[in-house]
N, C-alpha and C positions, 0 to 999 in steps of 0.2 A: 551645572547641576543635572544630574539622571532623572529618569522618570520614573517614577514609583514599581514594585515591583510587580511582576502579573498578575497575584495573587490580591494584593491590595488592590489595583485597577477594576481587577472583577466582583471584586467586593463590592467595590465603590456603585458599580453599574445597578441602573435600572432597568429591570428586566420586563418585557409585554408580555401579557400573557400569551398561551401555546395557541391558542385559539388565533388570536388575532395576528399573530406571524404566520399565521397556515391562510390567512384571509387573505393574506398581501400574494399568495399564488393558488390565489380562489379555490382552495379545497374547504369544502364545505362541513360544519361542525360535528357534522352526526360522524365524519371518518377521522376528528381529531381523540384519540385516546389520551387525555390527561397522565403521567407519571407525577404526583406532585405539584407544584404551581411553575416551575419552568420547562417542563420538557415534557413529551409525551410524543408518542406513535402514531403512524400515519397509517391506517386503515387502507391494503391492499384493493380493499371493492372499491376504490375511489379510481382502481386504474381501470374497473370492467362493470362499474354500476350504469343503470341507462342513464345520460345528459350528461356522463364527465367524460374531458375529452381523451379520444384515444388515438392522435396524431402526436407527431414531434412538432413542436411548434418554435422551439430556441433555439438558438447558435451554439453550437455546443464545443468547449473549451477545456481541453487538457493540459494542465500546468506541470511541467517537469523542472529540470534543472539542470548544471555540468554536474561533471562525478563531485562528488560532496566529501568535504571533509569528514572525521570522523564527529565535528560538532554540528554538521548539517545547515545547509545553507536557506531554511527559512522558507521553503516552500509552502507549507500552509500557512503561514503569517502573511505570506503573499497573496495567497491565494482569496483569505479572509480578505486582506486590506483592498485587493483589486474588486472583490466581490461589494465593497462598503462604497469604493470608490467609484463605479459603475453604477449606483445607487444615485449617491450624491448626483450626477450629471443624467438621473434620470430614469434611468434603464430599471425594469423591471427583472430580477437578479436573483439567484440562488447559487448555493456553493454545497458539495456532497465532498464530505473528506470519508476515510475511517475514522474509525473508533483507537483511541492510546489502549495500549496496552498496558497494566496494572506492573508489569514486570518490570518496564525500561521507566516507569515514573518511581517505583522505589530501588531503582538501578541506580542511574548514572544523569537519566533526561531531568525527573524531576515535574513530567506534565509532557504534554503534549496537544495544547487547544490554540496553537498558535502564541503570539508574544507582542509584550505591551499593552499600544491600541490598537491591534490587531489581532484578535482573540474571538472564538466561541465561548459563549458564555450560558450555563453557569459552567466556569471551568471545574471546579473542583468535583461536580457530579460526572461531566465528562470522561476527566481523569481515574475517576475511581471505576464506580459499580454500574453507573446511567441505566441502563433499565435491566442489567442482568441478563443483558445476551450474551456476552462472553462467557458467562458463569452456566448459562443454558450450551451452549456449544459444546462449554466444556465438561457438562453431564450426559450429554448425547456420545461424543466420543467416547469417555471413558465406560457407560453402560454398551456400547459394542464391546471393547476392550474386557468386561467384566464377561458378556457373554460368550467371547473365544476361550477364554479360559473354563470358565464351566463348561464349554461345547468338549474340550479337554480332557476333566474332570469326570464327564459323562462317559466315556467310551468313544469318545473320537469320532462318530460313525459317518462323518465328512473324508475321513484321514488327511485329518489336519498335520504337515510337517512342523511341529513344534522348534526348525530348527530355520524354517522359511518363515514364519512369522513374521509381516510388516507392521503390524497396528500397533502403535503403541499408546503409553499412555499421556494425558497430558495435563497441564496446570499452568495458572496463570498466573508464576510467579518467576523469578532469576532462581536457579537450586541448581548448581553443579553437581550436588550429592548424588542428583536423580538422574543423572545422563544415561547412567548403565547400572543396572542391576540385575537381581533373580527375583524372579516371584514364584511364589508355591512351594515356597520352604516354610517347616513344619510336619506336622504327620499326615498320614495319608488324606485327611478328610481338609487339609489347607489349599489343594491343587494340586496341576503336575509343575514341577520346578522347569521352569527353563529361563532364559537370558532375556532380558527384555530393558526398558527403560522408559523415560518420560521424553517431552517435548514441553515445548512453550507453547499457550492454547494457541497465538497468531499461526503458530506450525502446523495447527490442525489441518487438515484436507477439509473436515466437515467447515472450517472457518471459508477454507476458499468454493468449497461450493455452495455454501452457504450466499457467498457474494455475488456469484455467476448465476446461481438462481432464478426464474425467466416469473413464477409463480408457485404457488404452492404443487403445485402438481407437479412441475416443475423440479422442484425440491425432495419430493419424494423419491421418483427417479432415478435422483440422483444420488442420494442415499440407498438405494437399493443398489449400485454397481460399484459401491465399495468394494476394492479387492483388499481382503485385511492377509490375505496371505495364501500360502499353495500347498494343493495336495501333495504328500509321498509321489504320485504319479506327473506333477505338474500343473494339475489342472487350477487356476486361478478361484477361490472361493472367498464370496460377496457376503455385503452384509445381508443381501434377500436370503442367501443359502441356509443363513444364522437366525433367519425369522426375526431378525432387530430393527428392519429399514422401518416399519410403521411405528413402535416405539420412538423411536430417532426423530421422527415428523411430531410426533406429541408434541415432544420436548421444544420441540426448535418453532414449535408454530407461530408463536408472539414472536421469536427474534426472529421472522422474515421482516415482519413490521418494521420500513425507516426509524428514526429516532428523528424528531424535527428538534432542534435547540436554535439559536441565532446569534449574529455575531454582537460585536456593545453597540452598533450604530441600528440593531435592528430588522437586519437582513437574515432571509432564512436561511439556514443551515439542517442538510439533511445527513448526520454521522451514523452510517452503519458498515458494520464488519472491519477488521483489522488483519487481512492476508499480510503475511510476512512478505518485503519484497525482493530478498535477495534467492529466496528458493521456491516464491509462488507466484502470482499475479502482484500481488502491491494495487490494488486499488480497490477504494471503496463499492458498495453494492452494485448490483444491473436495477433492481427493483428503484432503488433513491433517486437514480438517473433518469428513469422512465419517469416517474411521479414529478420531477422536476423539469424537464423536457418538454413535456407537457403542456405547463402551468409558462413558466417562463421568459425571457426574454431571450436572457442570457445564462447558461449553465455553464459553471466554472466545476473542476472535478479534478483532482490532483490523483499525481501517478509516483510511486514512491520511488528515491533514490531518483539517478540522474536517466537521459533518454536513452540511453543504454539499457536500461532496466525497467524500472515500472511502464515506461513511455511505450516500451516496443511491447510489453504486455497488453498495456492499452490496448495497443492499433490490433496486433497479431492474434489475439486471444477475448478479452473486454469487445472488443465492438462486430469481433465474427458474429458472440451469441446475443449481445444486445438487440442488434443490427441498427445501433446507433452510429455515426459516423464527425469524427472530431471537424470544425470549421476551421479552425485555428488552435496553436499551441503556444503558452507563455515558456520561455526556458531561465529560472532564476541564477542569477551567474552573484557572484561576491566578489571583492578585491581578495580577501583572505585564503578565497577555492584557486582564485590564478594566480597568487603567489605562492601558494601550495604547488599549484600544477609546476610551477617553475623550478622545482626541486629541489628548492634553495634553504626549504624551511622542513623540521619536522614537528608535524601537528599532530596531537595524539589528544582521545577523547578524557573531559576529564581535569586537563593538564591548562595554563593560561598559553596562552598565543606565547610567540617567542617574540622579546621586546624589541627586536630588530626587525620582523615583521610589519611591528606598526609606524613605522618610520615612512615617510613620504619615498617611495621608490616607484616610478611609471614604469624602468627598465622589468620591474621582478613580474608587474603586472602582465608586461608586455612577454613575455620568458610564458607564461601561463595563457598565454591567448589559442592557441591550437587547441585546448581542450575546448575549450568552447565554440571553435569552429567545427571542430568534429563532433559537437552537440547539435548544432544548427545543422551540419550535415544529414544526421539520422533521421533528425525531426523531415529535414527534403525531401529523403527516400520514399515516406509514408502521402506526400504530396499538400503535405499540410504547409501551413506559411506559419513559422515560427518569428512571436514577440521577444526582443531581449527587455529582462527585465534585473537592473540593476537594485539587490536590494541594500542600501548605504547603510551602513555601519558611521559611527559617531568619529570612528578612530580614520575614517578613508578620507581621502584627498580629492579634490575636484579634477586634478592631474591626473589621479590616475582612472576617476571616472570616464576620462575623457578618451583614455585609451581605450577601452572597452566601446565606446561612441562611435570613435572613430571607424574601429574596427567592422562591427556590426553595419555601420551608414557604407563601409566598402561593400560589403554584399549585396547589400541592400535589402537591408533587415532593420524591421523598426526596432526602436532601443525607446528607454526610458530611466531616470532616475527615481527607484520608489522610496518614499518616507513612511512608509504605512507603522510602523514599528512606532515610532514617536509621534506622526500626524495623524493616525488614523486612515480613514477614507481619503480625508481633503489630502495626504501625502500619497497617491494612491492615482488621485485625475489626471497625472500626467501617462500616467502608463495604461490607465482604461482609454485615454486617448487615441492611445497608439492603437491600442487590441480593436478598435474600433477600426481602425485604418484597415488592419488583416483582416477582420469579416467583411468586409468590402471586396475581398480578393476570391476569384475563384478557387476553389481544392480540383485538384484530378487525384482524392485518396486510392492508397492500391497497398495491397497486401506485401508484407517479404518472401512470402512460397503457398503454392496452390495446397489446399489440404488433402488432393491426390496424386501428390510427392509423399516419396517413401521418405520415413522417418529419420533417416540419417541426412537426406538432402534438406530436408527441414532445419536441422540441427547447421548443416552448412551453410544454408542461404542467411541464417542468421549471422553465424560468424563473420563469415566473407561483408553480407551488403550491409550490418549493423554495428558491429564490432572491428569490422575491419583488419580480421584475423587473415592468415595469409591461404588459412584451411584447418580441419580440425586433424586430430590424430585421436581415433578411438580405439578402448585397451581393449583385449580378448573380449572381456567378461563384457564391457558394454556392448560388444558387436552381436556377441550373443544374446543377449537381451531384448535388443534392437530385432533382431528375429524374429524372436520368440512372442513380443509384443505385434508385431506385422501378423503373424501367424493367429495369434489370439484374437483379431481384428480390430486393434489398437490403431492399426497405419492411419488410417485417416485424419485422428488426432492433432491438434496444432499442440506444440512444444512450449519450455517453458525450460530454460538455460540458468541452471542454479551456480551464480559465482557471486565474485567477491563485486560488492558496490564502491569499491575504493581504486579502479580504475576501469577507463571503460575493455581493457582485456581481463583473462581472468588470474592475473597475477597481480595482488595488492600495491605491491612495488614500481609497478611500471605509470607513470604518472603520463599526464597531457593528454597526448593522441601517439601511440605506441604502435608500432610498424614493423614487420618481420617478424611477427610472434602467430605461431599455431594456437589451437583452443585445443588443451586436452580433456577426450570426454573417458571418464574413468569410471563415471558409472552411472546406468539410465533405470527410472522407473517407472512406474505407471501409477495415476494422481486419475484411474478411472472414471470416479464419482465425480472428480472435479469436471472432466473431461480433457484434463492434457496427457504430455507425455513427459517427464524432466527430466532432464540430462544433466547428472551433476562434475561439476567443472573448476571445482578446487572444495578445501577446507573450510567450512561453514559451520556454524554449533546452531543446532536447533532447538536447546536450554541454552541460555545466558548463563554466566554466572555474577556474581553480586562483585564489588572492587570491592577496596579493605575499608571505603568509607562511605556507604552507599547513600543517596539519598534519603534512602527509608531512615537512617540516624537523625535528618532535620524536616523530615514531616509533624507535624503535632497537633493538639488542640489547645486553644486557649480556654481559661477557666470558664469563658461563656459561648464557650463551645466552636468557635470560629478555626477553620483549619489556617494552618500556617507550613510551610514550608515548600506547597508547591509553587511549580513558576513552568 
């Protein structure tokens, strides 16, 4: 018999109030902001008011994963359950995810607060609106975007190249309609007509700088070095140029503010910002970290998609501007992700397993295992001591748990079997066991390239010591770019490799750990306000579009009002 669905499980939950989960990491009431009776905002003065502390005081833990199927292999269910589970045996505990994205919950996810009993809760506030920082992010971006077109509209007196325009506009929903369009059609007094289109808000830049965020001041900053696009003559023009970066800071002021919610067992969770992570950072806030680091024991922090991606975001980017520095890293590995990697199956989002997948097979596991050596690899490079974490499905074999056991005990890399999905926390102590074992261990953390390495060697040392590319090949247009950005006084900037999350090269297709393949950079841009540089490295949609049977058809309400159909 299964266990209830996630939606029903979160119902079921009794929830503490926001007060008294902020009390379990002694932030004091006057910095809790109520949203409601379960969730509310965590008051910034509490990281700079006199008597609260202003030291790192926790082990701090970044949870990744191998490259992931397109159904994603459960790293924040992990992440939650290790956090409940860490609990359980004592440990004074927090966990900082992002924020779901409203798009991929009436896409194809369906939710994203983690699954079963291992869940943030309330889910359904999570999932949706939670305090309306997404909806603020995405009014700050789009009143930039409002005001390049009036700047337009005006007589240009920037000389805006209406044809070099970067900013576009964005929404926080799946709409292929909006990928590409023209705005300023009509008569004269509608705008000037040029080419433009939308994004998915997670695509914002204001979303990722939003996350890297150090303080309010901070924030402004960084909103003011928005490049939205370039003069006739080239010269790069910001949003300070446009008189919008203080507006921009209105808006976004309450969404610096963490979100505190908690998981069903009770444990704080601090959810803010939602960076995309196949073309940005992928991780949750700076500011959530700090607040939680702080207070702490143990701060657990996920990094999106596998350590090829969010993870090397992390290390490379995430913890330059923090100046927080990871103790240890969980890597979540699945039977379903290494018999995927073993090439034997096609997995597609959406779609059920293929019924010969779920068949006791050690060899298919075994076929899949280099992908997650060369996950464990990445995670070495960084000097961290990476946990495997087994998270078991209902449908896997002790047989072929054990190949993954085995494999990892050859390295000598602690492994675990997690239940957190069906057992909660208590399926969860074996693997807070382990992660205990790696905070024990010293780090020698270190960078993949100095940030006064030119930008192209940047782009290389990634390839080469993370990806394992054999070297990149960049087209005209990015070489030129890459210049141009050097010349602008970009170079210094750490990078940020926009590809596909579906293997760790940047060709979807190539599964496990892939050898003799270049990285082509075919085109670089500048994410100023954020403060990186990205280099983009294949075919990415920065609007989703909705499938022919979207979630949004089984979301609802019952007649007494109860949501149904996330999970």
């Amino acid at each position: 018999m299964g266990i209830p669905t996630d939606i029903e499980i979160a119902s079921a939950a009794s929830l503490r109030p926001p007060v008294e989960i902020a009390g379990r990491l002694g932030i004091p009431e006057e910095f809790v902001e109520p949203y409601g009776r379960s969730v509310a905002k965590i008051d910034l003065a509490c990281l700079t008011a006199p008597g609260q502390p202003t030291q790192q005081r926790a082990k701090y833990v970044v949870i990744s994963a191998v490259t992931p199927t397109p159904l994603g292999e459960g790293k924040t269910t992990t992440a939650v359950g290790l956090a409940d589970g860490l609990a359980r045996i004592g440990r004074n505990v927090a966990v900082t995810l992002r924020q779901p994205s409203m798009g991929p919950t009436f896409g194809i996810k369906g939710g994203a607060a983690g699954g079963g009993y291992s869940q943030v809760v309330p889910m359904d506030k999570l999932n949706l609106h939670l305090t309306g920082d997404f909806h603020a992010i995405t009014a700050a971006h789009n009143l930039l975007a409002a005001i390049v077109d009036n700047h337009l509209h005006h007589g240009n007196q920037l000389q805006i190249d209406p044809h070099n325009i970067t900013w576009r506009r964005v929404l926080d929903v799946n709409d292929r309609a909006l990928r590409n369009l023209v705005v300023g059609l009509g008569s004269k007094v509608d705008g000037v007509p040029r080419q433009s289109g939308f994004d998915i808000t997670a695509a914002s830049e204001v979303m990722v700088l939003l996350s890297l965020a150090t303080s309010l001041e901070d924030l402004r900053e960084r909103l003011r070095r928005i490049v939205i696009g370039y003069s006739y003559a080239g010269r790069p023009i910001t949003a300070d140029d446009l008189g919008a970066a203080g507006a921009m800071a209105v808006i976004l002021q309450d969404a610096l503010n963490p979100n505190l919610l908690q998981t069903l067992e009770g444990t704080p969770a601090l959810i803010h910002c939602g960076p995309f992570g196949n073309i940005a950072t992928g991780n949750s806030s700076i500011v959530a970290d700090l607040v939680a680091t702080r207070r702490a024991d143990i701060v657990l922090t996920e990094a999106g998609f596998g350590a090829d991606m969010g993870c090397e975001r992390f290390m490379n980017v995430k913890c330059r501007v923090s100046g927080l520095r990871p103790d240890a890293a969980v890597l979540v590995v699945t039977i379903r992700a290494l018999k995927t990697h073993s090439g034997r199956f096609d997995v597609k989002a959406g779609k059920p397993l293929p019924p010969e997948m779920l068949e006791e097979n050690p060899d298919d596991v075994r076929a899949g295992l280099p992908n997650l050596i060369k996950h464990i690899e990445i995670v070495n490079t960084f000097g961290v001591s990476p946990v495997v974490a087994i998270n078991a499905f209902p449908s896997d074999y002790a047989s072929e748990h054990q190949v993954v056991i085995d494999a990892a005990e050859r390295l000598g890399i602690d492994v675990a079997v997690t239940r957190h999905v069906a057992e909660g926390g208590a399926g969860a102590e074996a693997l807070a066991e382990a992660l205990l074992k790696a905070l024990d261990r010293p780090t020698n953390f270190r960078f993949t390239y100095e940030l006064d390495a030119p930008l192209v060697d940047k782009i290389d040392a990634v390839a080469r010591k993370v990806y394992g590319a054999e070297g990149i090949d960049v087209l005209p247009a990015a070489a030129s770019a890459l210049a141009a950005y050097e010349k602008l006084g970009f170079g210094a900037l750490p990078v940020v490799i926009a590809k596909t999350h579906l293997s760790v090269s940047s060709d979807p297709k190539l599964l496990g750990a892939p050898t003799g393949w270049r990285l082509p950079v075919r085109e670089v841009r500048a994410a100023a306000g954020a403060g990186y540089v990205y280099a983009i490295c294949g075919e990415m949609r920065t609007m989703p579009g909705l499938s022919s049977h979207p979630n949004a058809e089984r979301i609802d309400l019952t007649p007494d009002g109860a949501i149904i159909g996330l999970s």
